[in-house]
N, C-alpha and C positions, 0 to 999 in steps of 0.2 A: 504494500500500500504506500502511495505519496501522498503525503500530505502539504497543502498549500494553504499555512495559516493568510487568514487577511489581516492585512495590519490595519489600527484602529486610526481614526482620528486623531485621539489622544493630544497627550500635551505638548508646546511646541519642544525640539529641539534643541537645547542650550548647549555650546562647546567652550571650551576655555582657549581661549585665541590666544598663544603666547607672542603674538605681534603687538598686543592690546596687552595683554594680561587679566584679561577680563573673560567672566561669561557672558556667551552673545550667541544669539539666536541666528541660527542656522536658516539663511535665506541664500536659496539655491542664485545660480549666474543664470542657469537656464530653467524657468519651470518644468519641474516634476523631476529634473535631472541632479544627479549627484556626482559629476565627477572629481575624483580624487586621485593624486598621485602619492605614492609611499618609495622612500626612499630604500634601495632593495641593498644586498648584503656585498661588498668587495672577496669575489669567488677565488681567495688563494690558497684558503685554508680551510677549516669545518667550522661552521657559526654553531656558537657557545647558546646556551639554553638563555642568558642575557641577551644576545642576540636576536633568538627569535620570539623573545616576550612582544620585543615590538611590531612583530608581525601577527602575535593572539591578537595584540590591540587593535591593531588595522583592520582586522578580521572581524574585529566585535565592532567596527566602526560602520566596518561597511553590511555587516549583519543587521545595526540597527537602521544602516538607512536604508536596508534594501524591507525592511518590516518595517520602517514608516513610509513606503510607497513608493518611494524616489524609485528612478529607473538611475540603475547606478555603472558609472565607468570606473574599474578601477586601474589602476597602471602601477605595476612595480619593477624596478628597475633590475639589472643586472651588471653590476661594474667591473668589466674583463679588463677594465687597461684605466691608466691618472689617478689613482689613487696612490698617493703614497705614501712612506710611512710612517710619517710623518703630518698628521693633519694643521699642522700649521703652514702647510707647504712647504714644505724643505722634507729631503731623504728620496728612497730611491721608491720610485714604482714599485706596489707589493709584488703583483704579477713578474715585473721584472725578476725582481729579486727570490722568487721562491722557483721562476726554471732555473735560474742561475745556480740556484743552490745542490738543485735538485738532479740537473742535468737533463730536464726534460721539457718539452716542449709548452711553451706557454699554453698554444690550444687547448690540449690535454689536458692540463692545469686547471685550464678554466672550465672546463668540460665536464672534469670529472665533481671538482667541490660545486659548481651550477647543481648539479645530479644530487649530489649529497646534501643539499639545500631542501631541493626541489621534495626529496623523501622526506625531509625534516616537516616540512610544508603540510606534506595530505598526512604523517602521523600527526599532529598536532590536530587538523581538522579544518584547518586553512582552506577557506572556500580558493576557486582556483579565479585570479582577477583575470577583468577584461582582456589585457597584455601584459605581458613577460617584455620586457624591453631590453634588447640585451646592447651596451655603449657600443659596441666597435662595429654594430650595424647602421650607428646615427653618424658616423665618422664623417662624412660630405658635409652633412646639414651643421655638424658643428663649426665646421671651417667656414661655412657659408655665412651662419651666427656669427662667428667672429669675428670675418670680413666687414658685418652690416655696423660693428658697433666698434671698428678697432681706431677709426679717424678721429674720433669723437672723445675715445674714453680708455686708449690704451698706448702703451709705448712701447718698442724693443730694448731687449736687454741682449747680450752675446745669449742666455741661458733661454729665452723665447719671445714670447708676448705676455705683456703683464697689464691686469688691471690698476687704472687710478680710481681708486675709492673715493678721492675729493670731486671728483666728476657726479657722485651721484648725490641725492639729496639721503640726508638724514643717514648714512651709512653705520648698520651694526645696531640700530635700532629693534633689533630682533633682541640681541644679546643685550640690549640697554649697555652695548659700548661708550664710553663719556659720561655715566654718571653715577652714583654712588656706588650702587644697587650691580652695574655690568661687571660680567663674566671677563674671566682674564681677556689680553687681546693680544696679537697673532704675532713671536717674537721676529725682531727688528731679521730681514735677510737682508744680506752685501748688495747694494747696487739699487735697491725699489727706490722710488720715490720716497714711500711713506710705509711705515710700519705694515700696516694692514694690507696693502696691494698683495694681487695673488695672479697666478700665474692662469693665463688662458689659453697657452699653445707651449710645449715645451721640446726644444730642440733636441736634439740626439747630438751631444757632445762630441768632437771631432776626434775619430778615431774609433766611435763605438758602434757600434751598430747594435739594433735593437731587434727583438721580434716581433712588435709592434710596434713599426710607424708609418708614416704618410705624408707624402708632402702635401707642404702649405706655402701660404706667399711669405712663412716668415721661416722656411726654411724644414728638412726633415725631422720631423719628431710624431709626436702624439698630445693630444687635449689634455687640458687639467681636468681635474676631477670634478670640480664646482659648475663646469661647462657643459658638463653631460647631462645634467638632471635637467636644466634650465632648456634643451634643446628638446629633450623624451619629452618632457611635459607640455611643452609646446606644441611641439609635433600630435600628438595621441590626443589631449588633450584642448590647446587652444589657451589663449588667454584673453580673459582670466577666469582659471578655473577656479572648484570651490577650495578645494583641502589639500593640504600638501602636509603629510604623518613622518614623522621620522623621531627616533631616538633624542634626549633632551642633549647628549653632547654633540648633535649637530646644531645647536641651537647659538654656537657658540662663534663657529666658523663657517663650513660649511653651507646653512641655508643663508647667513647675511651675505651670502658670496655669490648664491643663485638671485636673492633679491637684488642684488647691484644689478647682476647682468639683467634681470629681469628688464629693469625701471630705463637700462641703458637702451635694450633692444626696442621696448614701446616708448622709449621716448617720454616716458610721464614717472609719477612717483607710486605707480602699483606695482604691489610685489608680487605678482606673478598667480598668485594663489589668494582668494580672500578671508582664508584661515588658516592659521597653522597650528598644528597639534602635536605634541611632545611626549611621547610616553619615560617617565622614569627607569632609575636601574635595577638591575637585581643585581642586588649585594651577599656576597657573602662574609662571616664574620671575621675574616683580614679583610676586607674592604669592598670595592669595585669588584665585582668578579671576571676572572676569567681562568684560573686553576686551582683545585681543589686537593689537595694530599699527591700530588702530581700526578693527579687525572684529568683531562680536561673535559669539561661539565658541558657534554654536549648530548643532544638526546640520546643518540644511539648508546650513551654509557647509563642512562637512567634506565632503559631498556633493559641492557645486561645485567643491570643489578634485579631486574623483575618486575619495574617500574613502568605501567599502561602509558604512551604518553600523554590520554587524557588527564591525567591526574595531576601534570605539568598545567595542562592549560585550565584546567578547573584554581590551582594555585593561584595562577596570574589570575583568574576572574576573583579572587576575594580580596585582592586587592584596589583600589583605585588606583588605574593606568598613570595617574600622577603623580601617584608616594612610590618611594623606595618600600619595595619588596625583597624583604631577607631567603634565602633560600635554604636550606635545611635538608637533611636527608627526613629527619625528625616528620617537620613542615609536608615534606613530599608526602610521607607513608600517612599523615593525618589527613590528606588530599584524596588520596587512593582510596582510604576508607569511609569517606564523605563520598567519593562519587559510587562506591558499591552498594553503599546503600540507597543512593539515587537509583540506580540500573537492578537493583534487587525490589524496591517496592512501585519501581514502572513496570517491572517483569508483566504482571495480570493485566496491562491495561493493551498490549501490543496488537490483541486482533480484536480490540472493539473497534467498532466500526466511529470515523470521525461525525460531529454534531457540532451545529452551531448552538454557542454556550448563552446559554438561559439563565441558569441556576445563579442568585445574589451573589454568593458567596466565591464563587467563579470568577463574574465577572469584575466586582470590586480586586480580586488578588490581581486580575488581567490590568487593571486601572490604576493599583497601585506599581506595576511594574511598569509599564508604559510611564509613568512619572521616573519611576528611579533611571531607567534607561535613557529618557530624557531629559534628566539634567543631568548630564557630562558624562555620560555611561558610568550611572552608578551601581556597576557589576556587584558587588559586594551585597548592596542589598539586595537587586535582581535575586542572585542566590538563593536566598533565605528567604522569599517571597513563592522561589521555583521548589523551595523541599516544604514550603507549607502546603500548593495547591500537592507532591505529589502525599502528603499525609492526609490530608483531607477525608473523612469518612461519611458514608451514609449521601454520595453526589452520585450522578449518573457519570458510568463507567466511560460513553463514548464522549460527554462535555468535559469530561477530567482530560480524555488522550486529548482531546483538543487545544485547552489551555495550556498542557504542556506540550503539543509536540507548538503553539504560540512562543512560549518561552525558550524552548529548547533551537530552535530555529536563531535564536538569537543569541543564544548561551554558546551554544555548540559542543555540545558535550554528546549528543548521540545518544539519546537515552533512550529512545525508540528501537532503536536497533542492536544496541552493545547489550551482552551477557555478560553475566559474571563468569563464566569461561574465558570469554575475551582478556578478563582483566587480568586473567593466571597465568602471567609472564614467565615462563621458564628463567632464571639466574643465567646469565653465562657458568660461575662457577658449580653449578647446581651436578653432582656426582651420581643423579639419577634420574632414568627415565621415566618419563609420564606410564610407561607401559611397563615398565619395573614396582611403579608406584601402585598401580592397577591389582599389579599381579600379590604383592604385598596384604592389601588391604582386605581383598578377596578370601586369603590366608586369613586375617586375622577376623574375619565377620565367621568364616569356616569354624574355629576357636572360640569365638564368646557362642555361637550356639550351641557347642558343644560343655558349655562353662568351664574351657579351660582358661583362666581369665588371668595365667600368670606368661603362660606364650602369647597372650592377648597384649598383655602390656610391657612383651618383649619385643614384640614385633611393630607397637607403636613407638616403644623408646629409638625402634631402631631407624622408623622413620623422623623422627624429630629430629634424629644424630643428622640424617640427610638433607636436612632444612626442609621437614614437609611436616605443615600442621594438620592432623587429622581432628577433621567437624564431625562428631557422630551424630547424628539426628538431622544433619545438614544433607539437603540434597546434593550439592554441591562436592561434597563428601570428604574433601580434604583442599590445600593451600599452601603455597608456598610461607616459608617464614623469612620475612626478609629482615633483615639485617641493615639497623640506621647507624 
């Protein structure tokens, strides 16, 4: 069965525009349209579970606007080449820098962590956007971008083409650059004009050759990094579109670098986008994350430990996309078990048949979520709104699957369709087989009908030894024991 909740009227919209700093009502460029660009991941390594919170968020962004009716574009990027590593501008292209290391061919490279992204994406639950945009197919259009605004608003250096920031109005005003309140600002490099200028074309230094470049009228190299997103979102999009998402430490560099070009390219003082939206970091407790007991915390290793990766993205929704969320193995397994018990008490309602929802008590929880989601995706209580309708007793079975497959449409947690089978992640280190476990268990039900009940609880210690919790009385019948 498909189900196609309708989204309500409801209340309007509220985003928090970190251009503003403010909440502000969501009014589309084009009626009924939602187009959004999201700023996609630099493919030269494997993006860290930090990494793809900001892409839950985008998800839940563009979830609730595709259930508040909008017809929605979304665009997310993919940066094969100008990223470097260095986001202040200075250091080498990562891509550069990781065939170099590696001895292998940049394509590849990019090919393969794209891939490894790309899986990261539909385990999480990541609806799949409009386009995939991947930089080194916009390579023309960037040149031609930079051709339209280099008379006006840039200069050469030996090292390429470099923006003047003093050319646009109000510059860094993303970052509140110049006043109390602004985020550091972009350290001084040899040769710019002015501190903040950043590189728009970068030459391939004499004697080097690279495996991505192209010429340009300011000689062979490849784009900055800040010049890519400004061209995708043009291109796919138009300007001025509505939303442009990306992680809060682009907030810093990065997007004040697309709004220059932006304002430079149309000539006026619009940034490109008429909102912009930040999602915070996941932190762990040394700091920033990005390695954990020198593992590095990427899905596929929550996975191995026996970890759904829903349980990742159920995490991030009890947080607000604006605070720092701690991450936890602790945190994780209290996720896991909040969402089993979602997917254990939706289990009864999966073949009623769907109903448009009548019942008070329904439609007020539907109206109170529609509020929380509407002012600034306030997932956290969405949640707790979504485990009241699935507790709910003595309501009609097919107006309950309703309301939740309403909420779950927006949540994305799949509670319509995921078992608690689903959720019983085999360990990488796990020293037995499900069909070992099988054969066990059978043994010991063989035993207590027999009341032999001391082999009974020989052959349970000896699964426990294995990391497997046997449930008696559970249909389910047993569980991995994971280990925080």
């Amino acid at each position: 069965m498909t189900d196609a909740p309708v989204p309500p009227s409801g209340a309007p919209l509220r985003l928090f525009n970190s251009l503003t700093r403010q909440l502000e009502e969501f009014q589309p460029v084009h009626p009924g349209e939602a187009r959004v660009y999201s700023c996609g991941p630099t493919v030269y390594t494997y993006p860290h579970i930090g990494n793809m919170r900001a892409y839950v968020f985008a998800d839940t962004l563009g979830r609730t606007l595709s259930y508040k009716g909008y017809k929605l574009t979304h665009v997310i990027n993919i940066t094969d080449v100008g990223h470097l590593t260095d986001d202040a501008d200075a250091g080498e292209d990562k891509l550069e820098k990781a065939a170099a290391e590696r001895a292998q061919s940049i394509w590849d490279i990019a090919k393969h962590y794209t891939e490894a992204y790309w899986a990261d994406v539909k385990a999480l639950g990541i609806r799949q956007p409009a386009h995939w945009s991947i930089a080194t197919d916009y390579v023309p259009q960037m040149i031609e971008f930079a051709k339209a605004i280099a008379d006006r608003h840039c200069y050469e250096l030996d090292g390429g083409l470099y923006f003047d920031t003093t050319t646009v109005s109000n510059y860094g005003r993303l970052a509140r650059h110049g006043t109390d309140e602004g985020e550091s600002r972009i350290d001084p490099v040899e040769g710019k004009r002015h501190p903040a200028d950043f590189a728009i074309w970068r030459k391939t230094p004499p004697g080097e050759t690279r495996q991505m470049e192209w010429d340009s009228p300011w000689g062979r190299g490849a784009p900055g990094w800040h010049l890519e997103c400004s061209v995708m979102s043009e291109a796919l999009l138009g300007f001025p579109f509505d939303i442009h998402t990306g992680g809060i430490d682009h907030r810093e560099i990065h997007h004040p670098n697309e709004i220059a070009q932006n304002q430079a390219h149309s000539c006026s003082t619009d940034s490109g986008a008429r909102m912009w939206l930040h999602n915070n970091f996941l932190v762990e407790r040394s700091g920033k994350m990005s390695k954990s007991s020198g593992e590095f915390l990427r899905v596929q290793l929550l996975v191995d430990k026996g970890y759904h990766p829903l349980a990742y993205r159920l995490m991030c929704l009890q947080a607000h996309y604006r605070s720092e969320l701690e991450f936890s193995w602790e945190g994780l397994g209290a996720a896991l078990t909040r969402l089993k018990r979602l997917v254990m008490a939706t289990a009864p309602l999966r073949d009623a048949d769907a109903a448009d929802v009548t019942d008070k008590r329904l439609v007020d929880l539907l109206a109170k979520f529609d509020a929380a989601m509407s002012e600034d995706l306030n997932t956290a209580v969405a949640l707790t709104l979504l485990e009241e309708a699935v507790a709910m007793k003595k309501v009609d079975a097919a107006q309950k699957r309703s309301a939740i497959a309403v909420m779950d449409a927006v949540l994305g947690l799949q509670l319509l369709s995921l078992s608690r089978a689903d959720l019983r992640v085999r360990p990488k280190t796990a020293t037995i087989t499900e069909g070992e476990i099988e054969t066990i268990l059978t043994r010991r039900k063989e035993a207590r009908a027999a009341k032999d009940f001391a082999t009974s609880d020989k052959l349970r210690d000896e699964l426990i030894a294995a990391g497997v919790e046997v449930m008696d009385g559970d249909p389910l019948g047993w569980d991995w024991r994971l280990e925080t």
